[in-house]
VOGUNU-474881 format. One record per residue: x, y, z of N, C-alpha, C in turn; residue in three letters; residue number from 1. Coordinates in nm, 2 decimals, padded with zeros to 4 digits. Example, Ala and Ser with C-alpha at 12.3 -4.5 7.8 and 13.67 -1.06 7.14 Angstrom:
residues 2
<rec n_east="01.32" n_north="-00.57" n_up="00.78" ca_east="01.23" ca_north="-00.45" ca_up="00.78" c_east="01.32" c_north="-00.33" c_up="00.78" rest="ala" nr="1"/>
<rec n_east="01.28" n_north="-00.22" n_up="00.71" ca_east="01.37" ca_north="-00.11" ca_up="00.71" c_east="01.29" c_north="00.00" c_up="00.79" rest="ser" nr="2"/>
END
This chain:
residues 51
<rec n_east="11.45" n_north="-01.38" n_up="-02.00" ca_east="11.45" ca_north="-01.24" ca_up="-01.95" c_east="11.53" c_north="-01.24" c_up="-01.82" rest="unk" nr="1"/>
<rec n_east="11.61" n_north="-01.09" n_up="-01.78" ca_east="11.70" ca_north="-01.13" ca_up="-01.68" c_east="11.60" c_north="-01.00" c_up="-01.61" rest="unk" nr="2"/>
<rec n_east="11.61" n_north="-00.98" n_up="-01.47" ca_east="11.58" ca_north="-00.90" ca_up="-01.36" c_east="11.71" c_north="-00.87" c_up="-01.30" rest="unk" nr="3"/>
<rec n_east="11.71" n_north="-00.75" n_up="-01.25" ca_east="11.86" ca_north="-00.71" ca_up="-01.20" c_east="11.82" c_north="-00.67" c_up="-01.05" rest="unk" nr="4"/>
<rec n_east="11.90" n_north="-00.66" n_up="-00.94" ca_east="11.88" ca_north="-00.71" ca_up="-00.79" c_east="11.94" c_north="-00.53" c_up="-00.77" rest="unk" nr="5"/>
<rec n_east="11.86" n_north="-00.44" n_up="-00.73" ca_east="11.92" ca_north="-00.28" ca_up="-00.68" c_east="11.99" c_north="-00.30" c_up="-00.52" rest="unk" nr="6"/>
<rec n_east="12.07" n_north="-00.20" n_up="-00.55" ca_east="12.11" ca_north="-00.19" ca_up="-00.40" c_east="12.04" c_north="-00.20" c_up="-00.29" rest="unk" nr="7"/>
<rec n_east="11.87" n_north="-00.14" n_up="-00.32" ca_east="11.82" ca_north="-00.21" ca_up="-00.21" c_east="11.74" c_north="-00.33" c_up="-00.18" rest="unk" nr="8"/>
<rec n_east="11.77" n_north="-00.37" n_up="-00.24" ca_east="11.76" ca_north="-00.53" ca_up="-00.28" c_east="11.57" c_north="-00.59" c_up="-00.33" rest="unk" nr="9"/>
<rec n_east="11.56" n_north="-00.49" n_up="-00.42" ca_east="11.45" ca_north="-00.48" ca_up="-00.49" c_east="11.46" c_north="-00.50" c_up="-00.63" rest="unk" nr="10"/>
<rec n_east="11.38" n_north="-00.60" n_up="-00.72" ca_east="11.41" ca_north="-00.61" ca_up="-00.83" c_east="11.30" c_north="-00.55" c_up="-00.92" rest="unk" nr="11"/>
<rec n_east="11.30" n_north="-00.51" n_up="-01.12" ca_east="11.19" ca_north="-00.48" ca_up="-01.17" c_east="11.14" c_north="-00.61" c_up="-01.26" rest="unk" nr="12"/>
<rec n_east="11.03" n_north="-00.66" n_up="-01.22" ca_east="11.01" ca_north="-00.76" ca_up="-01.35" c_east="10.93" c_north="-00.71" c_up="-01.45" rest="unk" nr="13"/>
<rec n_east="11.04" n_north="-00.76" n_up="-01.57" ca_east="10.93" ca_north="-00.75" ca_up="-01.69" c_east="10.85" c_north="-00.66" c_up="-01.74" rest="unk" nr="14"/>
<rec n_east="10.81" n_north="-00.62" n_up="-01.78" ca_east="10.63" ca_north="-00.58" ca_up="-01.88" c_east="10.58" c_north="-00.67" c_up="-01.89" rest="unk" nr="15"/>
<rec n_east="10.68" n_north="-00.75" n_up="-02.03" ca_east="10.63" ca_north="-00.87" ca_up="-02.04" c_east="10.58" c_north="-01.00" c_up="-01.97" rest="unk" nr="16"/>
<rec n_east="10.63" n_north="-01.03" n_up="-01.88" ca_east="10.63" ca_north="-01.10" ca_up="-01.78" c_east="10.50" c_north="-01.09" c_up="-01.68" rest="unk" nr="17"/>
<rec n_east="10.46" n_north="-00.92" n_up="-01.62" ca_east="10.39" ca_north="-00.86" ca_up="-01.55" c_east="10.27" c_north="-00.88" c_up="-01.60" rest="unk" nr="18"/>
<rec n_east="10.25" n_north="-00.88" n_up="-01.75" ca_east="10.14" ca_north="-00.88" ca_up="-01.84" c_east="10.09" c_north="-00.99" c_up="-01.90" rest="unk" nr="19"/>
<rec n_east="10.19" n_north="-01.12" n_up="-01.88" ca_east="10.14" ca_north="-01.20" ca_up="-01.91" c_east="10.09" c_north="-01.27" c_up="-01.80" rest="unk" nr="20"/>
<rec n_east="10.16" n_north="-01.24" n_up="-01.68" ca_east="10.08" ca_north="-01.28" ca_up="-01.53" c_east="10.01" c_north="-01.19" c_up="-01.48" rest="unk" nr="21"/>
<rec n_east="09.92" n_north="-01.10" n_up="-01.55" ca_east="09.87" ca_north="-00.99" ca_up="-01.49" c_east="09.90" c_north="-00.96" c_up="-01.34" rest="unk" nr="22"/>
<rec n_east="10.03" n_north="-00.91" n_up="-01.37" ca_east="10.08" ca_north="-00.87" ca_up="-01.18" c_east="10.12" c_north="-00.73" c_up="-01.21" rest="unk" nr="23"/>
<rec n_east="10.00" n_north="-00.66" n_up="-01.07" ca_east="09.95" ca_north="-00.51" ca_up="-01.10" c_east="10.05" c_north="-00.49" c_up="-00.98" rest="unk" nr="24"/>
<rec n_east="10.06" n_north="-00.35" n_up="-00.94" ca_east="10.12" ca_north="-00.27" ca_up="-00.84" c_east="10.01" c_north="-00.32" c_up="-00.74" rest="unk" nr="25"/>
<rec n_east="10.11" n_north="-00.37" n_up="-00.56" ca_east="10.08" ca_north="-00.42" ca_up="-00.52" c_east="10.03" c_north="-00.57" c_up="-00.46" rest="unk" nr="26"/>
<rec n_east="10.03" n_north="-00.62" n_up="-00.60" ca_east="10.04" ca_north="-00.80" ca_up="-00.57" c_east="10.19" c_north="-00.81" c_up="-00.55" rest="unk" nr="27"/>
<rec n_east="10.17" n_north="-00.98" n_up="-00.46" ca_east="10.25" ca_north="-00.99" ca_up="-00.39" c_east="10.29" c_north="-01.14" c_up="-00.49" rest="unk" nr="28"/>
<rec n_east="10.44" n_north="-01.19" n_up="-00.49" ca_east="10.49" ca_north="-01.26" ca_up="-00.57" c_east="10.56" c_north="-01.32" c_up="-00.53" rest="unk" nr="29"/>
<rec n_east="10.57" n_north="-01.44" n_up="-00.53" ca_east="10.67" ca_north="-01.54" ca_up="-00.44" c_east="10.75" c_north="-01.61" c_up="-00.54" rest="unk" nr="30"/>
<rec n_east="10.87" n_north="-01.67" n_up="-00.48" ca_east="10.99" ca_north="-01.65" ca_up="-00.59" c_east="11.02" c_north="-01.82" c_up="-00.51" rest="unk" nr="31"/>
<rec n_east="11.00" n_north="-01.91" n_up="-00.62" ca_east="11.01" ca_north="-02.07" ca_up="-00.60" c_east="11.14" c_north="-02.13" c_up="-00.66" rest="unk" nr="32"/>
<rec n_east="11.22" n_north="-02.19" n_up="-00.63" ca_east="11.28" ca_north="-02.27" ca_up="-00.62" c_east="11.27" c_north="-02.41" c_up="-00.68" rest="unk" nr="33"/>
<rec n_east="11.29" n_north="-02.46" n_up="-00.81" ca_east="11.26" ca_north="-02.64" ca_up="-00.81" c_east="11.37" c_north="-02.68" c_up="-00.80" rest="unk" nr="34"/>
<rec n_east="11.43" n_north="-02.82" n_up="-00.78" ca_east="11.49" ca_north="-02.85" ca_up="-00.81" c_east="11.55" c_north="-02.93" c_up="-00.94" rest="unk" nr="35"/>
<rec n_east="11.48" n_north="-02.94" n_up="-01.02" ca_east="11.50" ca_north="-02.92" ca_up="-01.18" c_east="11.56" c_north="-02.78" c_up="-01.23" rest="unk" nr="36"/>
<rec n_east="11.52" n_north="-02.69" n_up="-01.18" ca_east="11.55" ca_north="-02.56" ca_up="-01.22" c_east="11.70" c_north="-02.53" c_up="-01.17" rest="unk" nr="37"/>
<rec n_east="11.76" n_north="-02.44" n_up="-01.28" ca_east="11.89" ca_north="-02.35" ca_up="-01.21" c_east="11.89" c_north="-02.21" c_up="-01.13" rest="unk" nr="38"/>
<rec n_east="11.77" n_north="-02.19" n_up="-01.13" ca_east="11.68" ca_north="-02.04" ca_up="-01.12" c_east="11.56" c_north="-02.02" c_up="-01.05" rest="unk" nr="39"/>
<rec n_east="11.55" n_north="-01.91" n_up="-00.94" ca_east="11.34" ca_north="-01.98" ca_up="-00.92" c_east="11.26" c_north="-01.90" c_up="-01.04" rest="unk" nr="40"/>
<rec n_east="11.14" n_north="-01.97" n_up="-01.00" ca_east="11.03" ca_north="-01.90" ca_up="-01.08" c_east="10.98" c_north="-01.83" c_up="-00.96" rest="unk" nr="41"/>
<rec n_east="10.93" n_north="-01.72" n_up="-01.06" ca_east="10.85" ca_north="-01.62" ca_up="-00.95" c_east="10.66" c_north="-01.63" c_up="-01.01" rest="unk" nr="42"/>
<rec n_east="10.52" n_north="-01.63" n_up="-00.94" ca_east="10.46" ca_north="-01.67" ca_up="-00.93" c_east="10.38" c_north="-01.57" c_up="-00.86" rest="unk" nr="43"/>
<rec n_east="10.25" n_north="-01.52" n_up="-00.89" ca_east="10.19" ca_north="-01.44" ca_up="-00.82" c_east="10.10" c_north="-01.52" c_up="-00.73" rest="unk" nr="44"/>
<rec n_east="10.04" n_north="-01.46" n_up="-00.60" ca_east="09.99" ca_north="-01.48" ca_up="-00.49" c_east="09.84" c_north="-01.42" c_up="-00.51" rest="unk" nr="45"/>
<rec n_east="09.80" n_north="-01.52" n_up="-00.49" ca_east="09.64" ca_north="-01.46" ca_up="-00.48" c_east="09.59" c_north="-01.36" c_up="-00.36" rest="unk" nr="46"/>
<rec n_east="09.52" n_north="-01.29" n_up="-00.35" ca_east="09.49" ca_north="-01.21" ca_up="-00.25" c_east="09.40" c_north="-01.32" c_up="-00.14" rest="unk" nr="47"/>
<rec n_east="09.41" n_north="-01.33" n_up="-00.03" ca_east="09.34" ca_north="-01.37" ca_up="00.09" c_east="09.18" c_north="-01.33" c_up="00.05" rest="unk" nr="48"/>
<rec n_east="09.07" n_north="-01.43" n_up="00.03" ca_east="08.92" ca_north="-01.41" ca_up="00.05" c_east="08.93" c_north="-01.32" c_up="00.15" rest="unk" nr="49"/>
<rec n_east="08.84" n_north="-01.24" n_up="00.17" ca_east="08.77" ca_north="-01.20" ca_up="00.21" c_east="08.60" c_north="-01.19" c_up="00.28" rest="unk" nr="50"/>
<rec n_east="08.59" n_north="-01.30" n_up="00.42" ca_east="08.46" ca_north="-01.33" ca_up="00.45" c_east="08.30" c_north="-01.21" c_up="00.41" rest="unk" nr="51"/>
END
C-alpha cells in the first residue's frame, strides 16, 4: 500500500492498515526506520498510563 505526502506534509494511512492496527483519530504514530528495510514502518504509540 502507498501513502501520499500533501502539501502540508501530512499523510492518509490506509483503512486497511488503520484497522488492522486499530489506529483511531488521535493516536499518535511513529514512523521507524530498519535498516533491512527500504521504507519505514509506521507503528502506533501507546497512550502514556495514567497514575
Amino acid at each position: 500500500m502507498v501513502a501520499t505526502l500533501t502539501s502540508e506534509g501530512q499523510i492518509t494511512i490506509p483503512v486497511a492498515i488503520r484497522q488492522k492496527l486499530d489506529i483511531r483519530k488521535g493516536d499518535r504514530v511513529s514512523f521507524v526506520g530498519l535498516p533491512t528495510m527500504s521504507s519505514p514502518m509506521a507503528m502506533p504509540q501507546p497512550e502514556p498510563s495514567q497514575p
